[in-house]
C-alpha positions as CSV (number, residue, x, y, z in Angstrom):
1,X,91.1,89.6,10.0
2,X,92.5,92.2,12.2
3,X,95.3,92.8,14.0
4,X,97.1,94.3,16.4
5,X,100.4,95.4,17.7
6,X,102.7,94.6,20.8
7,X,103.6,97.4,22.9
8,X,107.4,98.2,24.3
9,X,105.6,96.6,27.3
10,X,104.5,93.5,25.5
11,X,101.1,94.3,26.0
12,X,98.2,94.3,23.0
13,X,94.9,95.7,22.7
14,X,91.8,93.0,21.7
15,X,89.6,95.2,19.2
16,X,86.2,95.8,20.3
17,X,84.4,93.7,17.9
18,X,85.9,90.6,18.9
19,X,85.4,91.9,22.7
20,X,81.5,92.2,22.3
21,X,81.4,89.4,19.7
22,X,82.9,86.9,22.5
23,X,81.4,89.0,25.5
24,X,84.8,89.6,27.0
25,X,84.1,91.7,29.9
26,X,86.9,94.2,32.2
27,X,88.4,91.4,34.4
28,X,88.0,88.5,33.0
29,X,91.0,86.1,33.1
30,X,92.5,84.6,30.1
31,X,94.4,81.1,29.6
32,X,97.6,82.1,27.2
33,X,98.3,78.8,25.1
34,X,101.2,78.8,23.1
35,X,100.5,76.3,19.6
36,X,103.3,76.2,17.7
37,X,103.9,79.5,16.4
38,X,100.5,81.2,17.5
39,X,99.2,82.2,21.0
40,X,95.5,82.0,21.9
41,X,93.3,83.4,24.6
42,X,91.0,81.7,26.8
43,X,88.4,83.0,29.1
44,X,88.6,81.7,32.3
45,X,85.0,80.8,33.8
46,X,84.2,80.5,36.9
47,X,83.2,76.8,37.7
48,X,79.8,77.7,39.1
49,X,79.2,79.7,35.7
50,X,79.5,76.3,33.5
51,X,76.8,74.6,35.9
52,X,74.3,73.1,33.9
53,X,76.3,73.8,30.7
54,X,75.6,70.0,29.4
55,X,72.3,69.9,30.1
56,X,70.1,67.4,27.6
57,X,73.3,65.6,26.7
58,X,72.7,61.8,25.4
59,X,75.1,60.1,28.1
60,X,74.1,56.5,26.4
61,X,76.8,55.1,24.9
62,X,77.5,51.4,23.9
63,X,79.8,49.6,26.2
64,X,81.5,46.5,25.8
65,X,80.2,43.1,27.9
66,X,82.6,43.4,30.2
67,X,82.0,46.7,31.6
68,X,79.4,48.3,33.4
């Protein structure tokens, strides 16, 4: 694990082996979730970018009589 440290400007610095492993790339916009006592980042993508992303996916399900 890593880690890193806040600066007087509350800002941090990802490490570059979690940059490349997650191809973060210079502005890309991140979703900050606080969860409990943690914060995560999440790349923001484009909706054109996730186009296709489901592709193949089994959309047969069992429904009930009554529904369609």
């Amino acid at each position: 694990m890593q880690t890193v440290t806040v600066s007087s400007k509350y800002q941090v610095v990802i490490p570059k082996e979690i940059r490349d492993t997650i191809g973060l790339q210079v502005g890309t916009t991140l979703e900050v979730i606080p969860y409990g006592t943690r914060i995560e980042l999440v790349p923001v993508h484009p909706m054109k970018d996730l186009k296709g992303m489901f592709k193949g996916i089994n959309t047969e399900i069992e429904r009930d009589n009554d529904r369609i």
